[in-house]
KEMITOR-499090 format. One record per residue (C-alpha): x, y, z; residue in three letters. Coordinates in nm, 4 decimals, padded with zeros to 6 digits. Example, Ala and Ser with C-alpha at 12.3 -4.5 7.8 and 13.67 -1.06 7.14 Angstrom:
// KEMITOR-499090
[[01.2300,-00.4500,00.7800],'ALA']
[[01.3670,-00.1060,00.7140],'SER']
// end
This chain:
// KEMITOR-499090
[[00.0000,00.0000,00.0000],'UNK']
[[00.3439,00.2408,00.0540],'UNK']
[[00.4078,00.1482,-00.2630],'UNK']
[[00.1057,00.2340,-00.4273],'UNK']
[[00.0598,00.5677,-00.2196],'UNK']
[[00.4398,00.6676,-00.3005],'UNK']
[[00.4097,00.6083,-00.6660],'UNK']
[[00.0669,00.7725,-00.6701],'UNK']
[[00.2447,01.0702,-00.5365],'UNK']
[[00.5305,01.0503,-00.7775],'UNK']
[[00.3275,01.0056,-01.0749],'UNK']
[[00.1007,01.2850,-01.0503],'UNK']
[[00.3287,01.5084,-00.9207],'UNK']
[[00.5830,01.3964,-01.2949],'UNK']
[[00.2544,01.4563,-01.4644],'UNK']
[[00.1213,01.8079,-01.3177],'UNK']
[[00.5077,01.9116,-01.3802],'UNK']
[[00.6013,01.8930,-01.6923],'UNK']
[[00.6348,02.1507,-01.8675],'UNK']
[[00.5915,02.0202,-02.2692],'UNK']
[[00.4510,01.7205,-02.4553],'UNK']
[[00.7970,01.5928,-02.4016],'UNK']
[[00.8528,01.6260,-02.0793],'UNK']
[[00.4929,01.4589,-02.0256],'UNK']
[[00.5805,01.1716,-02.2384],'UNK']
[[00.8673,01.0513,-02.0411],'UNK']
[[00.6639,01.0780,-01.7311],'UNK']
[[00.4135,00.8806,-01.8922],'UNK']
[[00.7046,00.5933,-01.9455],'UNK']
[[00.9019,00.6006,-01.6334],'UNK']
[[00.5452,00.5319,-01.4914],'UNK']
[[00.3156,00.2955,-01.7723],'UNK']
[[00.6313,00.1800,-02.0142],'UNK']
[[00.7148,-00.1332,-02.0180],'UNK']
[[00.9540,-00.0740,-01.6958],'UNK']
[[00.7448,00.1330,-01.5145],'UNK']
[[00.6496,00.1711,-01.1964],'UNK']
[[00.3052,00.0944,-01.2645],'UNK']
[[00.3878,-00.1860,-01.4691],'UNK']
[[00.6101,-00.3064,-01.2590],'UNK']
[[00.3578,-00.3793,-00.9988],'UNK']
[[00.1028,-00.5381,-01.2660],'UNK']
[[00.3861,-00.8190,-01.2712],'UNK']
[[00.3716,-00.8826,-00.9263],'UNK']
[[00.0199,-00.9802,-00.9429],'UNK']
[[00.0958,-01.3282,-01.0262],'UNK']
[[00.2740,-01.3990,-00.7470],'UNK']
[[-00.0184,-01.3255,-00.5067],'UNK']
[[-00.2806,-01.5766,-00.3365],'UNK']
[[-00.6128,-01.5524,-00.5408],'UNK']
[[-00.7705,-01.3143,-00.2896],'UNK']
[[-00.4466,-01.1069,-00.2595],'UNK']
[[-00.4531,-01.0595,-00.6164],'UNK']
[[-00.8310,-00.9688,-00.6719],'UNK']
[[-00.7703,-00.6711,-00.4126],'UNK']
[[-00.4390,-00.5630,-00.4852],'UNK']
[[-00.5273,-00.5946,-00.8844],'UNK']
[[-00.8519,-00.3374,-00.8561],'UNK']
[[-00.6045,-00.1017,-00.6374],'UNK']
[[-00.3327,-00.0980,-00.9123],'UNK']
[[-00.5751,-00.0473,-01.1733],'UNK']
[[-00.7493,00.2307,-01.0133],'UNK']
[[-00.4036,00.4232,-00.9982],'UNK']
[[-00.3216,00.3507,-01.3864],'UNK']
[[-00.6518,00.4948,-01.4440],'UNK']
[[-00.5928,00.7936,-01.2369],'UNK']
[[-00.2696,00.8161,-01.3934],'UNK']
[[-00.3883,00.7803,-01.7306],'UNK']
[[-00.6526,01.0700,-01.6384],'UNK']
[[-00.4231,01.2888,-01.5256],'UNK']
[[-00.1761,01.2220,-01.8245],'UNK']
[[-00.4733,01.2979,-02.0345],'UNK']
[[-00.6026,01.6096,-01.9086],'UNK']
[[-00.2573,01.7478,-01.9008],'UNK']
[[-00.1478,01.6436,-02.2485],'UNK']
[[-00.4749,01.8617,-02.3565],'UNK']
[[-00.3493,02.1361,-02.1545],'UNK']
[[00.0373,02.1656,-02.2951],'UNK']
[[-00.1061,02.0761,-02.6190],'UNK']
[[-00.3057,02.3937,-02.6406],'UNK']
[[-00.0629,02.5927,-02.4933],'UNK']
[[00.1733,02.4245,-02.8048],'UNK']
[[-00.0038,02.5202,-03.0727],'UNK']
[[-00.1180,02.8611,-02.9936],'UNK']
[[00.2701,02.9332,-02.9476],'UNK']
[[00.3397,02.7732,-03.3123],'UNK']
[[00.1035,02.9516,-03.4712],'UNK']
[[00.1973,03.2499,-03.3737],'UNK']
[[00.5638,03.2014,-03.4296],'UNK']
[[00.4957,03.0693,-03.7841],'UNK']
[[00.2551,03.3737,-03.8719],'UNK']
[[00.2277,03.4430,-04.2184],'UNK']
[[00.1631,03.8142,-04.4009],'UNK']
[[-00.0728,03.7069,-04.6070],'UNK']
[[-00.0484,04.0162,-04.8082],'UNK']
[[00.2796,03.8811,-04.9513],'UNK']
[[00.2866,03.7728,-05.3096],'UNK']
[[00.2601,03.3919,-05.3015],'UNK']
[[00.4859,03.3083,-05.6142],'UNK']
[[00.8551,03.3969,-05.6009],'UNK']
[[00.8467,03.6973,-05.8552],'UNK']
[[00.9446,04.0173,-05.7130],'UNK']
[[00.8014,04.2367,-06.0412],'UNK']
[[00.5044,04.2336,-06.1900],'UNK']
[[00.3811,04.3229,-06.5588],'UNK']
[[00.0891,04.4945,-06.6828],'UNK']
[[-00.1607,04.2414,-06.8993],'UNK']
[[-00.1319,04.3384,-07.3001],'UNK']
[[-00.5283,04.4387,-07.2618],'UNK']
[[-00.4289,04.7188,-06.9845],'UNK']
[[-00.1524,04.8168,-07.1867],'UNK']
[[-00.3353,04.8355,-07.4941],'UNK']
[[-00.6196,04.9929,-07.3396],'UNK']
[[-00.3506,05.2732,-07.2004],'UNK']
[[-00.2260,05.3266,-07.5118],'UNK']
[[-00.5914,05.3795,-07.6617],'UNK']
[[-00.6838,05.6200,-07.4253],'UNK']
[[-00.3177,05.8115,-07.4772],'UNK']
[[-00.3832,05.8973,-07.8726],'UNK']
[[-00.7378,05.9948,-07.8093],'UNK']
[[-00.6387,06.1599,-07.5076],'UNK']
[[-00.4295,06.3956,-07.6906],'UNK']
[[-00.7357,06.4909,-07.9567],'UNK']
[[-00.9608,06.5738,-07.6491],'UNK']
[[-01.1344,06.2551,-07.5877],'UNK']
[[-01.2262,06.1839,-07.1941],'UNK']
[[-01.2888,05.8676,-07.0743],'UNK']
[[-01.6410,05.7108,-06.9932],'UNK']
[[-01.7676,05.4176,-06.8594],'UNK']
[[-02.1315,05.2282,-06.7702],'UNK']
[[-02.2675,04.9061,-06.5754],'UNK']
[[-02.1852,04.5831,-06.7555],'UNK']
[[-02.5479,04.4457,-06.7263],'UNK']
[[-02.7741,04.6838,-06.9374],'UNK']
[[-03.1235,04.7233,-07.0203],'UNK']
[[-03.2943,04.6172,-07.3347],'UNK']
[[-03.3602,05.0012,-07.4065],'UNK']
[[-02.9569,05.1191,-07.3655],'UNK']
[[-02.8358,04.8294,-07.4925],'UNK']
[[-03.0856,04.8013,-07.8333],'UNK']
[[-03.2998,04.9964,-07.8805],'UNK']
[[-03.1373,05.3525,-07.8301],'UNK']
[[-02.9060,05.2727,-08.0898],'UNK']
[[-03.1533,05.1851,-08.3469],'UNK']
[[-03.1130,04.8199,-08.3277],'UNK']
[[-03.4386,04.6775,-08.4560],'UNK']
[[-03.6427,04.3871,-08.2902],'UNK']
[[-03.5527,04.1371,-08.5492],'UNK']
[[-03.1874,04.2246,-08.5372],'UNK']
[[-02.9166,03.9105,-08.5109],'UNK']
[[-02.7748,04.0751,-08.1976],'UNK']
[[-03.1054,04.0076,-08.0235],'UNK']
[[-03.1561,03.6749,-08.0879],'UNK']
[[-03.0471,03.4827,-07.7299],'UNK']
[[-02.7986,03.2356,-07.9275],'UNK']
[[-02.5725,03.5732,-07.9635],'UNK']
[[-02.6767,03.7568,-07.6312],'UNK']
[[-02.6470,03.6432,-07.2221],'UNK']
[[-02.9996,03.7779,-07.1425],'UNK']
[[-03.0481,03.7709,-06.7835],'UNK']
[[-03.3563,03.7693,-06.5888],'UNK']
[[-03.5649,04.0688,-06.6189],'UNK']
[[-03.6390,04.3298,-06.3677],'UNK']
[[-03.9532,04.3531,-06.1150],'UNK']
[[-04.1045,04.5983,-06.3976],'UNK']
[[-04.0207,04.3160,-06.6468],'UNK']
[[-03.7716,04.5142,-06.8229],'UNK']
[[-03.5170,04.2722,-07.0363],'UNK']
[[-03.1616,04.2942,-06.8909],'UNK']
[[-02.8378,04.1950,-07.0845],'UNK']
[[-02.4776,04.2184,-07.0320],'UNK']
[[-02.3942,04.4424,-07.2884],'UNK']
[[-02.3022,04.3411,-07.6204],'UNK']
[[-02.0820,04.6251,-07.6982],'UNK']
[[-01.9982,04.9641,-07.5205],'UNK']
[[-02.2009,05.1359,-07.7255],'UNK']
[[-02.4751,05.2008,-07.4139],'UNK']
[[-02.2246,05.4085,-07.2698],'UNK']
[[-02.2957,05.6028,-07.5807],'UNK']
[[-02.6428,05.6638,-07.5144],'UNK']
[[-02.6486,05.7086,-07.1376],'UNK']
[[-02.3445,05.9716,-07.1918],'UNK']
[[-02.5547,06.1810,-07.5104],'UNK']
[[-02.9014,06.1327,-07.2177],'UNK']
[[-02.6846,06.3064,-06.9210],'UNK']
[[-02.8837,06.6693,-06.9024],'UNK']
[[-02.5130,06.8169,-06.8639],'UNK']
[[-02.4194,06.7262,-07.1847],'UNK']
[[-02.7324,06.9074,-07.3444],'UNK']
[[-02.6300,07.2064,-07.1974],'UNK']
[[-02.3216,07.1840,-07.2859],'UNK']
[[-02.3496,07.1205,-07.6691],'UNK']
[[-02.6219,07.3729,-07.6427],'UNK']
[[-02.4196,07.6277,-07.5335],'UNK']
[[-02.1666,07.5104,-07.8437],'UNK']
[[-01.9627,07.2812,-07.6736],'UNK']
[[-01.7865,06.9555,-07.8604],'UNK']
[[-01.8855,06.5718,-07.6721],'UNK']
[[-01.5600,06.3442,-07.7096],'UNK']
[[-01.5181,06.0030,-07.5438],'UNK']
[[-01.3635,05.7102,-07.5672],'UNK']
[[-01.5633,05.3841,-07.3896],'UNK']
[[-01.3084,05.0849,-07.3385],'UNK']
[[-01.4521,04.8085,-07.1047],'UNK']
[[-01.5749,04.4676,-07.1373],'UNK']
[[-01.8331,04.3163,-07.3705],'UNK']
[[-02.0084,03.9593,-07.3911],'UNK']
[[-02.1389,03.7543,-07.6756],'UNK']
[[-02.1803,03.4009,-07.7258],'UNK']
[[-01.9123,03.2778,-07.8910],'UNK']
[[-01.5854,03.0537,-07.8699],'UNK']
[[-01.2827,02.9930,-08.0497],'UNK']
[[-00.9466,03.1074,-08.1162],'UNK']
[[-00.9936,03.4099,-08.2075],'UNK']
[[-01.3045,03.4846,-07.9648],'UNK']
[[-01.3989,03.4472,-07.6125],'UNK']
[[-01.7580,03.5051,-07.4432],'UNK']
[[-01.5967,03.7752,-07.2286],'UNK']
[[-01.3905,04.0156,-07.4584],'UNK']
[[-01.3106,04.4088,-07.4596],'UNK']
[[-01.4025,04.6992,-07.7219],'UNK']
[[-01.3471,05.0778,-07.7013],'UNK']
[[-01.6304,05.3075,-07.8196],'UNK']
[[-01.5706,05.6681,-07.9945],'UNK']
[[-01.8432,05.9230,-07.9950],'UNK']
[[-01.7814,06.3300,-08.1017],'UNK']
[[-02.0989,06.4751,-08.1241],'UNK']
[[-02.1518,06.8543,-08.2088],'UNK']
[[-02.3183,07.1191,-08.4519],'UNK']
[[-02.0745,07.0724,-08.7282],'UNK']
[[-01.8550,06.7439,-08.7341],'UNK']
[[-01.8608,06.5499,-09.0567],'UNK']
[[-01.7153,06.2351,-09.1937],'UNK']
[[-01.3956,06.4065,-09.3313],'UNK']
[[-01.3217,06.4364,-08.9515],'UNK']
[[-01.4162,06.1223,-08.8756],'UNK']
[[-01.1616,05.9746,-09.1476],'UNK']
[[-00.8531,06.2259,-09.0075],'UNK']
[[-00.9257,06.0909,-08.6478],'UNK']
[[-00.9288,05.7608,-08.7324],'UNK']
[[-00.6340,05.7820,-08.9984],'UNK']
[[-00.3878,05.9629,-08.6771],'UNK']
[[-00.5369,05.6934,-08.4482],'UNK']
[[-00.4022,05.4243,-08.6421],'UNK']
[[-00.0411,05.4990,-08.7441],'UNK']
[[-00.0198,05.6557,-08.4088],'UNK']
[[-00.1026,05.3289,-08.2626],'UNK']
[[00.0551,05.0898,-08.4587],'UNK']
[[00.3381,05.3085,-08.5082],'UNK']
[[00.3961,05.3666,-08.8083],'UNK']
[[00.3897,05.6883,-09.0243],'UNK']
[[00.2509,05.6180,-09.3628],'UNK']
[[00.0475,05.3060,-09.2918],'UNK']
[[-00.2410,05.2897,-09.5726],'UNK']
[[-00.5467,05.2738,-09.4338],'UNK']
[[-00.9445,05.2561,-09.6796],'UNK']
[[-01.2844,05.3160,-09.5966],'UNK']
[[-01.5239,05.1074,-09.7493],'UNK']
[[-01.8822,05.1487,-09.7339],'UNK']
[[-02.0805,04.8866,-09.4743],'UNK']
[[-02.3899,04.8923,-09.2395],'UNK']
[[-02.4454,04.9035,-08.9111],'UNK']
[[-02.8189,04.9952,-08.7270],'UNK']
[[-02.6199,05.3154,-08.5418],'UNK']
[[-02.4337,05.4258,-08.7948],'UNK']
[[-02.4866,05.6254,-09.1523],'UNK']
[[-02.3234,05.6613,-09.3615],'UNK']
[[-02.0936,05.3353,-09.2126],'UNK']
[[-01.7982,05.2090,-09.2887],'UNK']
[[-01.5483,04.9376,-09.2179],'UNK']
[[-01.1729,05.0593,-09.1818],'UNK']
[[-00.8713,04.8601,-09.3103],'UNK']
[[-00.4884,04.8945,-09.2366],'UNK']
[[-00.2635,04.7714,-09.5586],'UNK']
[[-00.0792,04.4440,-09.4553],'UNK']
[[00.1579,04.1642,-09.6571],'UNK']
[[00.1950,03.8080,-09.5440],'UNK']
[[00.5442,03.6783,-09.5726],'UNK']
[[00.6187,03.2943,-09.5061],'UNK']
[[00.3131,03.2736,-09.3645],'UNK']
[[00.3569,03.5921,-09.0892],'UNK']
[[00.1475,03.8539,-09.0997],'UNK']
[[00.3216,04.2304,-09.1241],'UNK']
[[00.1270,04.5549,-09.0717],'UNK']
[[00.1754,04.7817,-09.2953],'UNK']
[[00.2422,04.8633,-09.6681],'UNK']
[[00.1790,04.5637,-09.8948],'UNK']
[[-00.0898,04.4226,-10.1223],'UNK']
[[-00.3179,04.2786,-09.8510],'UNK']
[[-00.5961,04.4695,-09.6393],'UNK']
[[-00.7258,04.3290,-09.2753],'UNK']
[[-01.0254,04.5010,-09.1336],'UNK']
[[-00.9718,04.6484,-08.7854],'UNK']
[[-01.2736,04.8675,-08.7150],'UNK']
[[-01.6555,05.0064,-08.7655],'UNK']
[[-01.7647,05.3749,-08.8022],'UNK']
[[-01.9729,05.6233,-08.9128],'UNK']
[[-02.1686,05.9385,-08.9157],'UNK']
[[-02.4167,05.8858,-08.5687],'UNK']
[[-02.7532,05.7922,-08.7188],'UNK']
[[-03.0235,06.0739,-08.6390],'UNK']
[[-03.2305,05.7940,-08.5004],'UNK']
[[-02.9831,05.7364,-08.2515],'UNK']
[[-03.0114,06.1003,-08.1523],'UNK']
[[-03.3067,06.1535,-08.1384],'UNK']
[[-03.3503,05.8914,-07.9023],'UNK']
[[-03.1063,06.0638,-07.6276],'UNK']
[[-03.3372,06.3713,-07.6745],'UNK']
[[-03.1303,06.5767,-07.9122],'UNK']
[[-03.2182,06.7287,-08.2267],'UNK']
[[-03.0383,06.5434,-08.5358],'UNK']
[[-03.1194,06.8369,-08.7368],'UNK']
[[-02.9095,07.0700,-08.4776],'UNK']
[[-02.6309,06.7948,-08.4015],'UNK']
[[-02.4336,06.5356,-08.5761],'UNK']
[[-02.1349,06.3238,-08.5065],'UNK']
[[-01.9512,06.0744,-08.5826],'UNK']
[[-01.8817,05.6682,-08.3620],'UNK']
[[-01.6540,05.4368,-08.4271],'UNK']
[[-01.5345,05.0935,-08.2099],'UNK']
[[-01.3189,04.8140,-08.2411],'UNK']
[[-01.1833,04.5295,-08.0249],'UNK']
[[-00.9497,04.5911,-07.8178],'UNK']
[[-00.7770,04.1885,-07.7565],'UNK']
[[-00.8042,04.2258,-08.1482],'UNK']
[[-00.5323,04.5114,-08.2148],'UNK']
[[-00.3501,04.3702,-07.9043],'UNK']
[[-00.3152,04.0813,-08.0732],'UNK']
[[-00.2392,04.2286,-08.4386],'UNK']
[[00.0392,04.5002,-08.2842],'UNK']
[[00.1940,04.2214,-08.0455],'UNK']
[[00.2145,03.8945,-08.2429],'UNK']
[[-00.0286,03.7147,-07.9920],'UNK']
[[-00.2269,03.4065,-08.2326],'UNK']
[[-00.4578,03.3271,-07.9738],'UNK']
[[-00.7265,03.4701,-07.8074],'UNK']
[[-00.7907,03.2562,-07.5246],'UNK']
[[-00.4146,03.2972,-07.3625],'UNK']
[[-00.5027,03.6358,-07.2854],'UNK']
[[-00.7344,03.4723,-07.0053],'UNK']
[[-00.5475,03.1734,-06.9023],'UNK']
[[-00.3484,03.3215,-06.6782],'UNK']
[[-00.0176,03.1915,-06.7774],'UNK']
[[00.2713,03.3559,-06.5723],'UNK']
[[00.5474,03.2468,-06.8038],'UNK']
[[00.3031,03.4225,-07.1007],'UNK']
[[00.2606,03.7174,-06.9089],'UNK']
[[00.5868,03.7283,-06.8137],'UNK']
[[00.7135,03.7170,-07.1930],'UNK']
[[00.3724,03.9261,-07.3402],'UNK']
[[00.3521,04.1754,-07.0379],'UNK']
[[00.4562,04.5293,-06.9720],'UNK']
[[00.6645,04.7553,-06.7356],'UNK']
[[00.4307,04.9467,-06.4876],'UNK']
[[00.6574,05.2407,-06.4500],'UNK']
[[00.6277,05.2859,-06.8309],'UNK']
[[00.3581,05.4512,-06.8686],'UNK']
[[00.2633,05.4867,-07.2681],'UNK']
[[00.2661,05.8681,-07.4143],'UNK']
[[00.3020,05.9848,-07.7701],'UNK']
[[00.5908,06.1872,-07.6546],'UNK']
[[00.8074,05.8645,-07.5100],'UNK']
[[00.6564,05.5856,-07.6757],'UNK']
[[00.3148,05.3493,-07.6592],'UNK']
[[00.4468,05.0040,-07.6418],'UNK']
[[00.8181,04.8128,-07.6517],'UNK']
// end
């Protein structure tokens, strides 16, 4: 019975002592290993008469399961105590980049997108923007697009579910709403009443169904819009002409008009850039091959009227193209779909310096 009392004693005195999981698990040994103290007395068992044993056993194995209680509520205790030191030793800013690289590079549709806004920025074009999800009305029919039109038809368009008033709702098919909500803003009337100029630009994103190569169902345009009293397609055709060798860089690239339709626009036409193949690469520029880059034309009075102007006081002139499309014809990119894949080693290689911003005074691209 000294026995038991002493190593009772000892035991939870090891247990209530130590200080880590360690320390706990040799106390747990010198006392329940194989040559424990415990265990130990467990062995003597057999040497006992039959009543001797019966007693003595149910002592012994009331103090292993004291023992075992103790060890138990104390490994929860330094185990808690372990981990909340751990984890705040191993902390982790998680504001840290996770990859390795210690510079980053601007995505060839920012970039592009910069350099778009930096030529029109320097013929007085501002910058506009609207909601992605649109409204039948905005999206359609301000800008003349009849009910029977392709672009309505839902294997072209995401319609969405309509609003409490049962209004249709899109997301946009082109920027072209931006258009209309800018030429509706009662600001603007004044100010083209009182003989001001309207000139923005409308990059963002755009969705259409579609797939491939060379599209995506998420993709971006830029809108142009310069509305006043006297702007006619001659100035349409200088802006445009500047915008293009500005923007691809080169001084006497050829450029046509040729007559087309669109619902907004009229007179419309497409605009091409003079090109050559050469082993089977494409080069911009002069040669005896055309590729089609943009739409424009003289605003339709329709489209006017609809934003509450008068088309026989105002006129102007829209134009838009896609934006992954000249990104892809000025950089040498063949496919569409990298652009969203996220591909550090193709960002790394297609990307661009953030401290460079582009100018026409120090240079748009590489």
């Amino acid at each position: 019975m000294d026995d038991l009392s002493t190593i009772r004693s000892e035991a939870l005195s090891a247990v209530s002592t130590a200080t880590d999981l360690a320390a706990l698990e040799a106390a747990r040994v010198a006392v329940l290993g194989k040559k424990g103290s415990v265990t130990g007395l467990m062995k003597t068992l057999g040497g006992l008469a039959p009543d001797q044993r019966k007693e003595f056993g149910a002592k012994v194995n009331q103090l292993k399961g004291e023992i075992e209680q103790a060890l138990d509520a104390r490994r929860s205790t330094l185990g808690a105590s372990e981990l909340a030191s751990r984890l705040n030793s191993d902390r982790v800013d998680v504001s840290l980049p996770a990859r390795p690289e210690g510079q980053g590079t601007l995505h060839p549709i920012g970039q592009v997108m910069d350099e778009v806004a930096a030529i029109f920025g320097e013929m007085g074009f501002t910058w506009a923007d609207g909601p992605d999800i649109e409204d039948d009305w905005h999206n359609f029919t301000a800008l003349n697009i009849p009910p029977d039109h392709p672009a309505r038809q839902m294997q072209d368009t995401f319609y969405l579910p309509s609003r409490a008033d049962g209004t249709p709702m899109v997301l946009r098919t082109h920027t072209s709403p931006v258009q209309a909500r800018t030429m509706l803003n009662p600001d603007v009337h004044k100010m083209l009443a009182d003989g001001g100029s309207l000139r923005i630009i409308v990059p963002g994103r755009t969705y259409r169904i579609d797939n491939d190569a060379t599209h995506t169902p998420m993709f971006h345009q830029v809108e142009g819009l310069v509305l006043d009293r006297a702007t006619h397609m001659g100035h349409l055709k200088g802006c445009l002409v500047d915008f293009c060798r500005a923007f691809f860089e080169i001084d006497d690239l050829p450029l046509r008009f040729r007559p087309s339709y669109f619902p907004f626009t009229e007179p419309s036409a497409e605009v091409d850039i003079g090109c050559s193949w050469k082993d089977g690469e494409l080069r911009i520029g002069a040669g005896d091959s055309w590729l089609e880059i943009l739409g424009s034309g003289m605003v339709h009075p329709n489209v006017i009227r609809n934003c509450g102007l008068d088309p026989a006081v105002y006129q102007g002139f829209a134009f838009g193209m896609g934006i992954d499309r000249i990104a892809m014809l000025k950089y040498g990119i063949n496919d569409l779909r990298a652009f969203f894949d996220s591909d550090l080693r193709w960002l790394r290689h297609y990307g661009f310096s953030a401290l460079e911003w582009p100018s026409l005074t120090q240079g748009l691209g590489r």
